[in-house]
C-alpha positions in Angstrom: -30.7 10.3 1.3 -27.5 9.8 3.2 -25.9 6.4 3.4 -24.6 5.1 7.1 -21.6 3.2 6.9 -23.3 0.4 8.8 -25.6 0.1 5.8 -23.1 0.0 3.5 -21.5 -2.6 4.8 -24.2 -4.5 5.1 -24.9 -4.5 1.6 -21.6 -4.8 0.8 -21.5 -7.9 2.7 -24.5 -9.2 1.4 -23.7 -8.4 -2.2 -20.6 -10.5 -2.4 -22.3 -13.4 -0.2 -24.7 -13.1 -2.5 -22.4 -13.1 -5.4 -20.4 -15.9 -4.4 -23.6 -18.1 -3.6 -24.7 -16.9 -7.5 -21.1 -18.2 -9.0 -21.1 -21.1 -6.8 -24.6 -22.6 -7.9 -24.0 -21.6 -11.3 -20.8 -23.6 -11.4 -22.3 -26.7 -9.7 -25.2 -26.4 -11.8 -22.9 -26.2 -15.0 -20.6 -29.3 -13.7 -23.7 -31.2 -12.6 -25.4 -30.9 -15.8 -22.2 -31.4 -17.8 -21.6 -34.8 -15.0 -24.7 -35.8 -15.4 -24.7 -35.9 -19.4 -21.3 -37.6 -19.2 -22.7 -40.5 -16.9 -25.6 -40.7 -19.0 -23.5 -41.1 -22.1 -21.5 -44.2 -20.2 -24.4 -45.5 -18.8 -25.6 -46.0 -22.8 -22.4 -47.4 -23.5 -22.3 -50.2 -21.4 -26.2 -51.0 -22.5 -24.6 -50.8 -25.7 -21.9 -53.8 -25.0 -24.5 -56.0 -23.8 -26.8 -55.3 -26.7 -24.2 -56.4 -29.4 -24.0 -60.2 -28.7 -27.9 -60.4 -28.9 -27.2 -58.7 -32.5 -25.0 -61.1 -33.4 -26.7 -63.9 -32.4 -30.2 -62.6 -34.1 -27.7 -62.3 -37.2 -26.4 -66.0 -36.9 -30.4 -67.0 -36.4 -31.7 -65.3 -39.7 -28.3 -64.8 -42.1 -29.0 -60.7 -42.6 -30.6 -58.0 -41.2 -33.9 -58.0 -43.6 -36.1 -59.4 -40.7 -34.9 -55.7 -38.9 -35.2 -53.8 -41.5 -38.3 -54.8 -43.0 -40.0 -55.8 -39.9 -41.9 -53.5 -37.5 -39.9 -51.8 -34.8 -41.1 -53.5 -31.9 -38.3 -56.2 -33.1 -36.0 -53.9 -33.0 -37.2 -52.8 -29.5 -37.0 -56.4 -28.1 -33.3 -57.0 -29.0 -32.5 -53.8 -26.6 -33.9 -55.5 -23.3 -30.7 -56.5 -21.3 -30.9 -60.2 -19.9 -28.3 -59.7 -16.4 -27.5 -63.0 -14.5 -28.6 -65.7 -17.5 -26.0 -68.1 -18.3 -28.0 -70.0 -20.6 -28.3 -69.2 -23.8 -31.8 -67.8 -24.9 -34.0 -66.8 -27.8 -33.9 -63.2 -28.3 -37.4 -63.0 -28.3 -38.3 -65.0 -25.3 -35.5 -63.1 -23.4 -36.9 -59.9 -24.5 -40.6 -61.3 -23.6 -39.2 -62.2 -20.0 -37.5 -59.2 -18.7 -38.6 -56.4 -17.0 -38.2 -52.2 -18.2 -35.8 -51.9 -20.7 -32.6 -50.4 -19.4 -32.2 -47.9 -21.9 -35.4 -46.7 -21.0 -33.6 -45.7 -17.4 -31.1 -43.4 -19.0 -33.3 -42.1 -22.2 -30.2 -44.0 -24.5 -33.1 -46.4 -26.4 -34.2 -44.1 -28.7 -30.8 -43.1 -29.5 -29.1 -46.9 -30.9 -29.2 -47.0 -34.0 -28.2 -50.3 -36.6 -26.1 -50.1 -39.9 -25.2 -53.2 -41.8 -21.7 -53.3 -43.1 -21.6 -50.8 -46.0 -22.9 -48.7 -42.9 -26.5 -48.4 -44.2 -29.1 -48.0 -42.0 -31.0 -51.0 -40.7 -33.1 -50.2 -37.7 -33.0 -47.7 -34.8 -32.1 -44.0 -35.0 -31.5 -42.8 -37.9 -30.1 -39.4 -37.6 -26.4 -41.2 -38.0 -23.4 -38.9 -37.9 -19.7 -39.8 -38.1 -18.2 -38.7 -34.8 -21.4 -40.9 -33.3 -20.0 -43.8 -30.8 -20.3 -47.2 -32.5 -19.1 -50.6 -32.3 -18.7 -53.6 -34.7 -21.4 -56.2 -34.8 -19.4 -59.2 -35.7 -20.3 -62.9 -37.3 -17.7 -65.5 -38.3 -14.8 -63.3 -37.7 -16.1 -60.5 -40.7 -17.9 -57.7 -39.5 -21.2 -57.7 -40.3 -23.0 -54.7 -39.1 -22.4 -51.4 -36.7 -24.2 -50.6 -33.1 -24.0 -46.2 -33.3 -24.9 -44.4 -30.4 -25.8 -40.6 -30.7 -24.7 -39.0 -27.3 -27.1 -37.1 -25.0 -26.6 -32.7 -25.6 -29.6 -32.2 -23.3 -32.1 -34.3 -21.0 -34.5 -36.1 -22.7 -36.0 -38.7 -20.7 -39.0 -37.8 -18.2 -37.2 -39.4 -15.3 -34.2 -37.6 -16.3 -36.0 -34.4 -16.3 -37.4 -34.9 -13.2 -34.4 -35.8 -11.2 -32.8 -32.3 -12.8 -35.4 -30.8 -11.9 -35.0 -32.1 -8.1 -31.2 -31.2 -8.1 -32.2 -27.3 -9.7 -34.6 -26.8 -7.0 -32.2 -28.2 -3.9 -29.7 -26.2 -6.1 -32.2 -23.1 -5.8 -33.4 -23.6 -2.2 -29.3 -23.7 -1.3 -28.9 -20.6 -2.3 -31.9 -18.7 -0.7 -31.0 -20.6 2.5 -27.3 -19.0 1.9 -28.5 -16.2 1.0 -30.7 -15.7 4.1 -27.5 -16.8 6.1 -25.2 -14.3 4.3 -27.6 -11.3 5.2 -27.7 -12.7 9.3 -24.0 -13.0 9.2 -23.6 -9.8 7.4 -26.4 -7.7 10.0 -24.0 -9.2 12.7 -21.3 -8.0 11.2 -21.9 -4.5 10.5 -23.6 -4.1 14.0 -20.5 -5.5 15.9 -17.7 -4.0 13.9 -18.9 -0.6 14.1 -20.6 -0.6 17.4 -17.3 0.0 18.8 -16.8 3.1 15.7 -20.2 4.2 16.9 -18.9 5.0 20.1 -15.9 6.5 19.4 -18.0 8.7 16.8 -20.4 9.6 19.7 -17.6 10.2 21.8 -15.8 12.4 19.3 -18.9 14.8 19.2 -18.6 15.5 23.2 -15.3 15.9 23.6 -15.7 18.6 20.4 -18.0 19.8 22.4 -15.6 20.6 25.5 -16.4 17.3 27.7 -12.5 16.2 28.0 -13.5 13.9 30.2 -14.8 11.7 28.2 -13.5 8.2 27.2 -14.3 5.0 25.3 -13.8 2.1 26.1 -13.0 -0.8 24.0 -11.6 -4.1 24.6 -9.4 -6.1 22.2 -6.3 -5.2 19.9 -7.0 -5.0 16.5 -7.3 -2.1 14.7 -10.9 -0.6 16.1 -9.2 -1.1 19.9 -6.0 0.9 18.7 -8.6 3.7 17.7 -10.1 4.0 20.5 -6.9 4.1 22.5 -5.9 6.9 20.3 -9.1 8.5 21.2 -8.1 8.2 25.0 -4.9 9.4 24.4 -6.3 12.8 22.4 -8.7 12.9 25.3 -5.8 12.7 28.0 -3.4 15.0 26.1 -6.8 17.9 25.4 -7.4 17.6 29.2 -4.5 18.1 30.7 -3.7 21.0 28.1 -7.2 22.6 28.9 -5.7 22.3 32.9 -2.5 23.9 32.2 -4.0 26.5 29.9 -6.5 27.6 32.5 -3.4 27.2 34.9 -1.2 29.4 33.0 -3.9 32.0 32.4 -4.4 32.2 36.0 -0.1 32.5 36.9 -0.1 35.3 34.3 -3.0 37.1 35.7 -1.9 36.4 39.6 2.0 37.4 38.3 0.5 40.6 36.4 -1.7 41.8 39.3 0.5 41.7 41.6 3.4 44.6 40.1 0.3 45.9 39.1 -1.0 46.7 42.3 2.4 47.9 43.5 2.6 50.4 40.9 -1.4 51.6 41.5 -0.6 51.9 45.7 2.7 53.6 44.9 1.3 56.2 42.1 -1.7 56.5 44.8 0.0 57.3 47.7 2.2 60.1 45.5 -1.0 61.4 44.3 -2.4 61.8 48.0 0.6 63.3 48.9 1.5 60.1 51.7 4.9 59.4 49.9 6.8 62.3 48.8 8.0 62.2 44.7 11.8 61.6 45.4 14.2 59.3 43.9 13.7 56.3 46.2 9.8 56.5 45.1 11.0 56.3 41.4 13.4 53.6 42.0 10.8 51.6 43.5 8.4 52.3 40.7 11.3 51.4 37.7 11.7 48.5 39.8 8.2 46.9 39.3 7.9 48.2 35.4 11.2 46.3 34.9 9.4 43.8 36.9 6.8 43.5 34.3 9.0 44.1 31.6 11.0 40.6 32.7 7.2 38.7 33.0 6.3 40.2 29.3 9.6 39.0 27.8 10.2 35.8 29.1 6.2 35.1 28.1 7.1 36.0 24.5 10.6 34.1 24.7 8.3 31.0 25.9 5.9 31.2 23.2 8.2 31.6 20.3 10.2 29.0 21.6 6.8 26.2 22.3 6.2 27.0 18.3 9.6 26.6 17.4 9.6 29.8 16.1 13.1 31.2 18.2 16.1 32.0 15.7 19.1 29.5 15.8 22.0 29.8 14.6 23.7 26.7 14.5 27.5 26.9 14.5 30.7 24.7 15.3 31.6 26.2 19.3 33.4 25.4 22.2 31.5 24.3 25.0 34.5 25.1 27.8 35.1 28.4 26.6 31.6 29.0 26.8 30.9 27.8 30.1 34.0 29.4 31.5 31.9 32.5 29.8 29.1 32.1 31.6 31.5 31.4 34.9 32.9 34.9 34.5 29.5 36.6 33.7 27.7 35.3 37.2 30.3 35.0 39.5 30.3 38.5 41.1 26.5 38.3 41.2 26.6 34.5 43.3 29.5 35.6 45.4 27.4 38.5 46.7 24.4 36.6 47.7 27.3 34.5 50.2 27.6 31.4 47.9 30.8 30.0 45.9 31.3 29.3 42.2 33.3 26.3 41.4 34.2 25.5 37.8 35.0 21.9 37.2 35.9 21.5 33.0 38.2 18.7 31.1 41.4 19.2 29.6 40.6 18.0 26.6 38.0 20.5 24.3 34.4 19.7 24.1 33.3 20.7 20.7 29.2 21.0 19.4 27.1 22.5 17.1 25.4 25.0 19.0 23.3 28.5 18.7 25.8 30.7 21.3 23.3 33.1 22.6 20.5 30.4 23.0 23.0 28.3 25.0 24.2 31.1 27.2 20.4 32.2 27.8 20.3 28.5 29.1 23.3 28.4 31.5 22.6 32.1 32.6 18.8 30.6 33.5 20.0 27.6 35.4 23.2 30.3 37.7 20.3 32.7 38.3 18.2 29.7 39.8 21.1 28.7 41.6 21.9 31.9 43.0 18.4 32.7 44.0 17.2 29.5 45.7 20.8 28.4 47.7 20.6 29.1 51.2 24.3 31.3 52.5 26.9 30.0 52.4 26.8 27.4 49.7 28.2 26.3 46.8 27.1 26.4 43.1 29.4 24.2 40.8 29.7 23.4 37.2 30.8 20.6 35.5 31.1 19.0 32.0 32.3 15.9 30.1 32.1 14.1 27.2 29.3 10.8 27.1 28.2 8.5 25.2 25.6 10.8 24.0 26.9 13.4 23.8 28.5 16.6 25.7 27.1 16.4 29.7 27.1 19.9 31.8 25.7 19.5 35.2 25.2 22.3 37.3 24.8 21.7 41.5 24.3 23.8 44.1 23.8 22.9 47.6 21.2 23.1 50.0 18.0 23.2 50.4 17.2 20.3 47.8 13.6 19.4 46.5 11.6 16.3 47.1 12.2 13.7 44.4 8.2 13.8 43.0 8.6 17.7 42.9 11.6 17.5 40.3 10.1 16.5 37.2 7.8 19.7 37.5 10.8 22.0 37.5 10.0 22.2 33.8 6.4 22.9 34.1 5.9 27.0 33.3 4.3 28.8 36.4 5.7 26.0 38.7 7.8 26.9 41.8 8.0 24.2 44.8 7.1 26.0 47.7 9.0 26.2 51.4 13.4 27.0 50.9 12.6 27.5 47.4 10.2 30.2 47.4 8.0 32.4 45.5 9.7 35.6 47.5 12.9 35.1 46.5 12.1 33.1 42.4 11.0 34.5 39.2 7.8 34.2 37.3 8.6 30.6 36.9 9.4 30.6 32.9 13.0 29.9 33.2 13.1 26.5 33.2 10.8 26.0 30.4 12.5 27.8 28.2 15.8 25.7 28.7 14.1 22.8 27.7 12.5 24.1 24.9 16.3 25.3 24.1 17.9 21.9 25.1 15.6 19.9 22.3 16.2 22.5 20.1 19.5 21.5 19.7 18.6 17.4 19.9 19.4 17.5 23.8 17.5 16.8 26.5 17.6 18.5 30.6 16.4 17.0 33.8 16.4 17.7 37.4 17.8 15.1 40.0 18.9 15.2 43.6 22.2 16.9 43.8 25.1 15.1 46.0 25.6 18.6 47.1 22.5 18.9 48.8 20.5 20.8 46.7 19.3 20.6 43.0 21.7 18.9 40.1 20.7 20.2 36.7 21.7 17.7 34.1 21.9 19.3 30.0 22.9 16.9 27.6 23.7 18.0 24.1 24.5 15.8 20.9 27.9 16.3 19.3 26.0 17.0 16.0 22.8 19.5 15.8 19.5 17.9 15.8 16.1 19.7 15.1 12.9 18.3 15.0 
């Protein structure tokens, strides 16, 4: 039979409540018992200080202890009944006669006095005398004429003394079951509302397995169950939104298949009907959607080696001025054509990285194609770079139109092109962008988007001086 973890830590609870309440009676029972012994023993002793001048003054009476020794021991009985508050002197016998309950017969120490003269033979009393027994000197004349032993108490004796143990065992016993009884509440409670809050994370955890991304728990406070379950939220956030862009980016690639797709099937239809005669303009046009397709299918691939880190870098010492001036040289027919003007704004002074070449041209020639394509004529598409504080900055601007400031954070999003000046008729499949930042971190830099002084968009690509992968 399987266990909860609520039940376990109930009885977990309850067994070290339950233990401590076990050690803790046993203790006091222990230190009671070993107390009460000890006050016992004193209690005997100071009936024992007030029973030796009645010996000595029976000793003065009769000259020896023969009336003790040889006499019945009821005598012996009588000179043990204490005499508090009498100032004048008495006869042991009427003193005995007059008080009440012998005080000795409080603490059980009666039984336990014993007599020896002085050669420490026994005279009256008890008579099991030992040498580490208590005693004191009975004294007459200045000589000592006798010895008061006491044998101390090892266990209780007495009936009263029996009784009021057994009182103090069973409030002893009746402590514990009430802590007990306590130690199971406080331990139900506890179990219930520590893991309540598990419970229903747990519960919540099986739906969003189940595809409910939706789903969320919530639970005050900041110790370590809250933390969980904003963890949980967290998971749940992240899961949703990456079910919404996979079922996003499913339905760009279908939309950005279908449509050179159905250019090729109406063009390879109308040749087979005979409408559009097979010349070379008709196979220019079809090479131009396969290569169309050909772009989508390999900038798909570059994306997905590049979100599992699985594109080749090759990290070498390079100059970031030469290679921009590269990348100048490379577009610059192509942007001049569409009516727009390169401008190449770069330090004196080298700026040195650690860099993958190709991967950093891929990114520049991304970021000049977007500039070129989305730049109204005339306009002007400029380059800079410097050195920072984090590293090596290269901006690219071009001029107008620009983008609305909410709209430029989602540059980066695959699939995403802002609609209006920037267009779907004149952009890519929308992958571009996505793979520069995958490239950018890569090398321990970041990119971002911001509104260009030029008019349009300013791409900003920060690199470390130093290579940094994840």
């Amino acid at each position: 039979m399987r266990i909860g973890i609520s039940t376990r830590l109930f009885l977990a609870v309850l067994a070290t409540a339950g233990l401590a309440v076990v050690l803790v009676s046993a203790a006091a029972r222990w230190n009671f018992e070993r107390g009460f012994l000890g006050y016992l023993n004193e209690m005997a002793a100071e009936g024992m200080a007030e029973v030796v001048p009645r010996l000595e003054q029976a000793y003065a009476e009769h000259g020896s202890w023969d009336r003790l020794r040889d006499g019945p021991p009821q005598r012996w009985f009588k000179l043990l009944r204490p005499q508090p508050g009498r100032e004048a002197p008495m006869d042991v016998v009427q003193r005995a006669q007059a008080e009440g309950p012998p005080r000795s017969d409080l603490t059980g120490a009666m039984v336990r006095l014993g007599l020896l003269d002085a050669q420490l033979q026994w005279v009256a009393g008890y008579r099991a005398v030992t040498p580490d027994m208590r005693r004191q000197a009975v004294r007459y004349q200045g000589r000592v004429v006798g010895w008061l032993v006491l044998a101390p108490f090892e266990q209780v004796a007495d009936a009263g003394d029996e009784r009021f143990q057994q009182g103090q065992n069973h409030a002893t016993l009746a402590t514990a079951v009430l802590a007990l009884m306590l130690s199971a509440l406080i331990a139900w409670w506890v179990s219930g509302a520590l893991l309540e809050p598990v419970r229903r994370v747990a519960r919540a955890t099986h739906l969003l397995a189940a595809g409910h991304h939706e789903v969320r728990v919530q639970v005050p406070g900041r110790d370590e169950v809250g933390q969980l379950a904003r963890d949980f939220n967290h998971l749940a956030h992240t899961l949703e939104r990456n079910e919404a862009l996979r079922r996003e980016f499913v339905a760009d690639v279908s939309h950005e298949l279908r449509t050179p797709l159905a250019v090729l099937r109406g063009e390879l239809e109308a040749l087979e009907d005979g409408i559009r005669p097979l010349n070379q303009a008709a196979v220019a046009s079809l090479q131009g959607e396969v290569q169309r397709l050909g772009e989508l299918v390999d900038d798909l691939f570059e994306l997905a080696l590049s979100d599992a880190g699985a594109l080749s870098y090759r990290m070498a010492p390079l100059d970031l001025d030469a290679l921009l001036r590269r990348a100048a040289d490379t577009h610059r027919a192509r942007i001049e054509a569409s009516g727009l003007h390169l401008e190449l704004a770069l330090p004196d002074e080298p700026l040195r990285l650690q860099g993958d070449e190709s991967r950093l041209l891929q990114l520049l020639d991304n970021l000049l194609e977007n500039s070129r394509r989305y730049t109204d004529a005339p306009g002007v598409v400029r380059i800079e770079a410097r050195s920072v504080l984090e590293g090596l900055q290269v901006n690219v601007h071009d001029s107008a139109p620009g983008l609305p400031d909410e709209l430029l954070p989602r540059l980066f999003e695959r699939f995403f092109r802002a609609e209006g000046s920037r267009s779907r008729a004149s952009g890519g499949a929308g992958l571009g962008l996505a793979i520069c930042r995958n490239i950018a971190q890569a090398h321990g830099g970041r990119i971002a988007a911001h509104p260009s002084p030029l008019g349009g968009v300013w791409m900003e690509v920060v690199l470390p001086h130093k290579k940094v992968i994840a």
